[in-house]
C-alpha positions as CSV (number, residue, x, y, z in Angstrom):
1,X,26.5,26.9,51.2
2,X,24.4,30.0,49.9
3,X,23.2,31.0,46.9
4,X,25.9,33.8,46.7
5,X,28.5,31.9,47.1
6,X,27.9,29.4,44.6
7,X,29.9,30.4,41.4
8,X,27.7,30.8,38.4
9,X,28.2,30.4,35.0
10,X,29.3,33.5,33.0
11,X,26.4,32.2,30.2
12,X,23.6,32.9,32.8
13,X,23.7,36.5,32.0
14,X,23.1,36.3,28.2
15,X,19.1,36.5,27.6
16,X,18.3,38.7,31.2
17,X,17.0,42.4,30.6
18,X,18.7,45.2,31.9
19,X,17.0,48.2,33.6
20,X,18.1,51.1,35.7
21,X,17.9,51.3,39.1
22,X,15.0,54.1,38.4
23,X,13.3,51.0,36.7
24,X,13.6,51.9,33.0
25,X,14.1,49.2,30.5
26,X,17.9,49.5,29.1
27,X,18.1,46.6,26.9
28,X,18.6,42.6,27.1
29,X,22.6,41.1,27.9
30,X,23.3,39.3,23.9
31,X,27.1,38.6,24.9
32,X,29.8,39.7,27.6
33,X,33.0,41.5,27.0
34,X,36.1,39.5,29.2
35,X,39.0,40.7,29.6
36,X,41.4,37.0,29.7
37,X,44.6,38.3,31.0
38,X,42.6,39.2,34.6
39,X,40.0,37.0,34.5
40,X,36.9,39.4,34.7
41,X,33.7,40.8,33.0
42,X,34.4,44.4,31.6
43,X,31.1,45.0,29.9
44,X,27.8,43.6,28.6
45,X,26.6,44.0,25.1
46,X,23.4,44.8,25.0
47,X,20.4,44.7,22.2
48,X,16.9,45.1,21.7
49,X,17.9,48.8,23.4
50,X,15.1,50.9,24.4
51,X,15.1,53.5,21.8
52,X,13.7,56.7,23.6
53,X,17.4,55.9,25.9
54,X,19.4,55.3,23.1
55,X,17.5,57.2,20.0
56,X,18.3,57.0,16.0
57,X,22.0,56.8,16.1
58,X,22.3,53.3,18.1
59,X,19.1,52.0,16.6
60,X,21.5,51.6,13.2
61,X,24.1,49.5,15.0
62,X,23.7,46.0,16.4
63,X,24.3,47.3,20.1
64,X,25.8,48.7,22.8
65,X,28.8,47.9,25.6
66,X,28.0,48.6,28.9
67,X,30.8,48.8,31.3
68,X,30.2,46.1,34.1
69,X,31.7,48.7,36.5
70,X,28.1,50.0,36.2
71,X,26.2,46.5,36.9
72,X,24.8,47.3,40.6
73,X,23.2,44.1,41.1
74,X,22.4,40.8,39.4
75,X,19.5,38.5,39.7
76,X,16.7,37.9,37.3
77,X,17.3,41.1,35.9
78,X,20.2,43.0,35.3
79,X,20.1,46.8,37.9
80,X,22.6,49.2,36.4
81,X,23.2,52.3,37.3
82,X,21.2,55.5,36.1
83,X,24.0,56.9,34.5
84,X,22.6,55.5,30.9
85,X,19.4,57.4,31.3
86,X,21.4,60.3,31.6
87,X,23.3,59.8,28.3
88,X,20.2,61.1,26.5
89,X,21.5,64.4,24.2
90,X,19.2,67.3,25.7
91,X,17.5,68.7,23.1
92,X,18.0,71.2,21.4
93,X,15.5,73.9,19.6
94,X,16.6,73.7,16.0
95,X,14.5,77.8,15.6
96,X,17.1,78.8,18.1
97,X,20.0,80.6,16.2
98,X,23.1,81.9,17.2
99,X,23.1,85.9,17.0
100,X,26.9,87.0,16.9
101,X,27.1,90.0,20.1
């Protein structure tokens, strides 16, 4: 029997760091989101976030939810997809100013 094969415990996950599959640190898995009624993961909460991905308004909470539909692969670390370095606001030039036309 392989490795793959071999159910693993849900619990396994809690503790592993998550980066994306461009290799930047996302967080670490502190819990998993279920959902009973099917009997699957639908998200991992994350903490100890990187804060340049995440920036001043997450660092105030206790975390975030990822959707597992974005896990890509699971080993020692958590690969997710590089969707969350793209949830970064662009920023913006606070000099600029609207002038009406």
């Amino acid at each position: 029997m392989d490795k793959e094969s071999i159910p693993q415990e849900i619990t396994t996950l809690v503790g592993r760091e998550v980066y994306s599959n461009n290799g930047v640190f996302v967080g670490e898995v502190e819990d998993i989101r279920l959902d009973l009624d099917k009997q699957s993961v639908t998200g991992l909460a994350l903490h100890q976030l990187n804060s340049e991905l995440f920036g001043a308004d997450v660092q105030s909470s206790r975390g975030v939810i990822l959707p597992y539909r974005w896990v890509q692969a699971v080993g020692d670390v958590v690969i997710v997809n590089d969707i969350v370095e793209r949830l970064r606001r662009p920023e913006t030039d606070e000099d600029e100013e609207e002038v009406p036309a």
